[in-house]
C-alpha positions in Angstrom: 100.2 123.5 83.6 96.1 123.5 83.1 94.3 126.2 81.9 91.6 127.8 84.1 88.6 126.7 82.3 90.2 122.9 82.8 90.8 123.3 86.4 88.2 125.7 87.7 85.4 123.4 85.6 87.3 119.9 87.2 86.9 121.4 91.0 83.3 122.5 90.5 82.8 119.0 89.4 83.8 117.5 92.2 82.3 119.8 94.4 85.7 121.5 95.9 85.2 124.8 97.7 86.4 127.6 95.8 87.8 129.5 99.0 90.3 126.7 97.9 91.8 128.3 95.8 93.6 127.1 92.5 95.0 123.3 93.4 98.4 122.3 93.2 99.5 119.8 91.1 99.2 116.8 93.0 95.5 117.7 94.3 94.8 118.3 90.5 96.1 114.8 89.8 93.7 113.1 92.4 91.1 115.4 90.7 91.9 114.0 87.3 92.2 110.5 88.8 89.1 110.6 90.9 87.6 111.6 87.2 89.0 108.3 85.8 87.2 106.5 88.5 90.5 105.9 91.1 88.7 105.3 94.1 91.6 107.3 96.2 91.6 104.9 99.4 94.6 104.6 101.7 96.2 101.5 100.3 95.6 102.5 96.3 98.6 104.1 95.7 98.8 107.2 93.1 96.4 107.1 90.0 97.7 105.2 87.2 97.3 106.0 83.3 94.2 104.4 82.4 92.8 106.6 85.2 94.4 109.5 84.5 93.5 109.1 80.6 90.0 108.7 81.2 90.1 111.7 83.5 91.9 114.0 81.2 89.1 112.7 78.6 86.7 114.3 80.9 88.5 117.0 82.0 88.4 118.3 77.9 85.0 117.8 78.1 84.1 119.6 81.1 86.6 122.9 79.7 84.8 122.5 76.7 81.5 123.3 78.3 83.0 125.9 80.6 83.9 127.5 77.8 80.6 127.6 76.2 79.1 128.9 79.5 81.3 131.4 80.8 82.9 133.4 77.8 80.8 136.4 76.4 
């Protein structure tokens, strides 16, 4: 669903382990939403759209740079 630059750029972000492995879905969504600045707490429910906009906004950003970095 993302491409790798988007998702491997997003975990190194937030400081995820990369014995982790490519996320699922729903650990990439609290990735994106944690991005958006959804706190993630118990009683907060899933991300909504404002957070998940704001973290997709980033998420472009960070690909963008990955890609500036890590291509030859």
């Amino acid at each position: 669903m993302f491409e790798e630059a988007e998702w491997k750029s997003a975990c190194a972000v937030v400081k995820r382990s990369k014995e982790a492995g490519e996320p699922t879905l729903s650990e990439f969504i609290a990735i994106v939403g944690k991005l958006g600045g959804h706190l993630g707490r118990k009683s907060d429910g899933a991300p909504g759209p404002q957070s998940i906009w704001q973290g997709l906004a980033r998420v472009r950003d960070f690909a963008c740079a990955w890609h500036a970095f890590h291509e030859k």
